[in-house]
VOBAFI-375559 format. One line per 3 residues: their letters; for each residue x, z, y of C-alpha. Coordinates in steps of 0.25 Angstrom, whole numbers, plus 5000, padded with zeros to 4 digits. Example, Ala and Ser with C-alpha at 12.3 -4.5 7.8 and 13.67 -1.06 7.14 Angstrom:
<rs>
as	5049 5031 4982 ~ 5055 5029 4996;
</rs>
This chain:
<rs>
xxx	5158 4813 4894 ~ 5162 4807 4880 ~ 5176 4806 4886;
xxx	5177 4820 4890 ~ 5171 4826 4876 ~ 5180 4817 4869;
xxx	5191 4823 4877 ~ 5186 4838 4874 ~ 5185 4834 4860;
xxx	5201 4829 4858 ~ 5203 4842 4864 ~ 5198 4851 4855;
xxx	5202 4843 4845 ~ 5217 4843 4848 ~ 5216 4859 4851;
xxx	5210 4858 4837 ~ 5220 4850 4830 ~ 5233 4860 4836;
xxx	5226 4872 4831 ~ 5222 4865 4818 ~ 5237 4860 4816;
xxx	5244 4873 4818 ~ 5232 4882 4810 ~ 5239 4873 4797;
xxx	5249 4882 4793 ~ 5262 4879 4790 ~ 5273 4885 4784;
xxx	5284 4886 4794 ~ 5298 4895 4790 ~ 5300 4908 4799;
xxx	5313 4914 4799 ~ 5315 4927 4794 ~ 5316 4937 4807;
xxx	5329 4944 4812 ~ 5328 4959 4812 ~ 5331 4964 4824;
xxx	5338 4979 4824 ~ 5352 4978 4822 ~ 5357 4982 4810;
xxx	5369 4991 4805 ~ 5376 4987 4791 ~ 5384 4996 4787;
xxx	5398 4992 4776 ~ 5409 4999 4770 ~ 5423 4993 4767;
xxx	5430 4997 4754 ~ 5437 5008 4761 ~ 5425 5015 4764;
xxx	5422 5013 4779 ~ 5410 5009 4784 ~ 5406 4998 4793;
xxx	5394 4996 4803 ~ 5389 4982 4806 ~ 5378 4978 4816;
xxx	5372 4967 4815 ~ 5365 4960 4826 ~ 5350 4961 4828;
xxx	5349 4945 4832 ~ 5356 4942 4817 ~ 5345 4935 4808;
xxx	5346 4942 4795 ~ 5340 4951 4786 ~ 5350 4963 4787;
xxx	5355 4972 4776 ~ 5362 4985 4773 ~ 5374 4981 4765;
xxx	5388 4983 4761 ~ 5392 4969 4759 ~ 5394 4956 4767;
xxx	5382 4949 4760 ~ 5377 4939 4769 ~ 5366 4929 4766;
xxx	5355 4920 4772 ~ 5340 4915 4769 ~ 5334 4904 4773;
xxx	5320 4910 4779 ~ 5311 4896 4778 ~ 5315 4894 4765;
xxx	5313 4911 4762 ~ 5300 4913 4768 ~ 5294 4899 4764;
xxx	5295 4906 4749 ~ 5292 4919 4753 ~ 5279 4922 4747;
xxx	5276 4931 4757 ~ 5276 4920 4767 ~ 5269 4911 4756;
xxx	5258 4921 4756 ~ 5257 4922 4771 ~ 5257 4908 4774;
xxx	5244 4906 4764 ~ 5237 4917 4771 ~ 5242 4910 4785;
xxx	5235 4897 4780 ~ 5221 4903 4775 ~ 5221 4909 4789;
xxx	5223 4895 4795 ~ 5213 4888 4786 ~ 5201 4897 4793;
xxx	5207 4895 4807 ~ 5209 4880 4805 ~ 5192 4880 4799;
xxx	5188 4890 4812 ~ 5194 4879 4821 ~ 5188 4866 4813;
xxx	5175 4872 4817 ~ 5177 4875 4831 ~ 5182 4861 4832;
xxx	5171 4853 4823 ~ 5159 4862 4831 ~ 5164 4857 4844;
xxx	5167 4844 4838 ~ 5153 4843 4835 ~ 5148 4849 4849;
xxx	5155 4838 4855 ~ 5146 4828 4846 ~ 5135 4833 4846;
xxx	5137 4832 4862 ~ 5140 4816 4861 ~ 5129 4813 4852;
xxx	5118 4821 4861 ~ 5126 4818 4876 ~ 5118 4806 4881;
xxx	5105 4813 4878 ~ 5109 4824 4888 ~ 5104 4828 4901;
xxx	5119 4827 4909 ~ 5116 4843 4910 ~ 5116 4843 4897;
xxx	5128 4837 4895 ~ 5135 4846 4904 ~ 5131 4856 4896;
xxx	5134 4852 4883 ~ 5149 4848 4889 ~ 5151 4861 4897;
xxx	5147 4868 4881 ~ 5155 4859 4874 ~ 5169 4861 4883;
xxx	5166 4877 4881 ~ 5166 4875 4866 ~ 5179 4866 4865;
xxx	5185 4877 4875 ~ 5180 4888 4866 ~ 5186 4878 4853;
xxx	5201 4879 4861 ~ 5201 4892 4862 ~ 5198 4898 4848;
xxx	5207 4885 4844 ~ 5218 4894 4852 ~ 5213 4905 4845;
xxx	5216 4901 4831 ~ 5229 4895 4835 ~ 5234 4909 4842;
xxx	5227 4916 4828 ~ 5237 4906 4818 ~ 5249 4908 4827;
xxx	5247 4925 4827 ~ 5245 4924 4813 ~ 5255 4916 4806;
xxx	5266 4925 4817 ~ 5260 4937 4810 ~ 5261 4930 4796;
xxx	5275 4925 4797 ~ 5280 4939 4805 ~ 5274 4948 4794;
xxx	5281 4939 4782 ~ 5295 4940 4789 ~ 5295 4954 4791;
xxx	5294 4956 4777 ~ 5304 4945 4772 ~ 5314 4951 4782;
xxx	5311 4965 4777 ~ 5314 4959 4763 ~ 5327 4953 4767;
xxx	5331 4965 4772 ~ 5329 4972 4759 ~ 5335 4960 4751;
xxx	5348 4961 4760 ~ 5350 4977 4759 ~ 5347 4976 4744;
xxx	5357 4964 4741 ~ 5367 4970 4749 ~ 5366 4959 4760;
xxx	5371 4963 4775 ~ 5367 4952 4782 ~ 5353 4942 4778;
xxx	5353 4928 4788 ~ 5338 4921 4789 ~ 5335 4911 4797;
xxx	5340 4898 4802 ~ 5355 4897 4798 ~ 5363 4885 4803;
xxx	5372 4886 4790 ~ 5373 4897 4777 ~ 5380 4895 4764;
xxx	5371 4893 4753 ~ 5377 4905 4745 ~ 5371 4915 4756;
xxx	5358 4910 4755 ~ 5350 4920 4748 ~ 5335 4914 4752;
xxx	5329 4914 4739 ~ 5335 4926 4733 ~ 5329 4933 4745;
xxx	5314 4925 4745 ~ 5314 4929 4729 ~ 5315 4944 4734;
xxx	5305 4942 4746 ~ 5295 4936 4734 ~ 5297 4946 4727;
xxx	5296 4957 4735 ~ 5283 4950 4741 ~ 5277 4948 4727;
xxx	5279 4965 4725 ~ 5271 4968 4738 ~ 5260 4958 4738;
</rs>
């Protein structure tokens, strides 16, 4: 009988510490979003012809309207781990994960204690009662499991929703930053290999914080 309870506790335990484990939040880089419709760019020559250029929708950049060849890169880890935006969303991320993290400690210390309870007063029972007493505490760690995969499926929904909403609005920055510096094409992402000159990260995260410091 211990044996089997034992093995009920490691259970929830172990269901505990995976939930527990991924409610801790931690930062983790995201890369800035492709945009997805094609984009026209239009450029005239000095004799006065236009050109139209379309460029790819499967192109990771930030695209702008421009008459020049400007090219340029960010480096999105290092962009949205100082964007304040993303700062701000993270914090509010974490208070969220405290309250999840405190609502499954108590699941797990009541059936915790349950189970105690049950081995302190076990010998004294009618082996009905026993039966009992096991059949109620199985359907509590069953019930423990499943608000545990509740939580879990809660955080993941959250902290999607979190990171989708901050890099639509960094992307939508970027674009303005690229059409007002004349900018045609704005590369984010992984990049196997950039010069260090076409690296504009901070000059744009100084702009996104500046921006996010107007609207707050």
């Amino acid at each position: 009988m211990k044996n089997s309870l034992q093995l009920a506790i490691n259970a929830v335990l172990v269901i505990a510490v995976a939930v527990l484990f991924y409610l801790h939040f931690s930062a983790k880089p995201a890369t800035v979003a492709a945009r997805k419709a094609p984009v026209t760019v239009q450029t005239t020559d000095s004799t006065g012809a236009t050109t139209e250029t379309t460029v790819a929708a499967d192109e990771p950049a930030a695209l702008a309207l421009a008459d020049t060849n400007k090219v340029a890169y960010v480096e999105s880890g290092k962009l949205l781990d100082g964007y304040k935006g993303m700062q701000d969303a993270r914090k509010a991320f974490e208070a969220k994960a405290k309250r999840w993290e405190a609502q499954n400690q108590s699941m797990v210390q009541s059936f915790q204690a349950a189970v105690q309870q049950y081995q302190k007063q076990g010998e004294s029972m009618t082996p009905e009662q026993r039966a009992a007493t096991e059949q109620k505490l199985g359907a509590q760690q069953q019930q423990v499991g499943q608000n545990q995969q509740k939580l879990q499926q809660q955080a993941q929904d959250e902290e999607a929703k979190m990171t989708q909403a901050v890099l639509e609005r960094v992307n939508k920055q970027i674009e303005k930053y690229g059409k007002a510096n004349g900018y045609r094409l704005i590369l984010s992402g992984s990049l196997a290999y950039g010069r260090k000159d076409l690296d504009i990260t901070q000059p744009v995260l100084k702009y996104l914080n500046q921006e996010y410091a107007a609207k707050k």
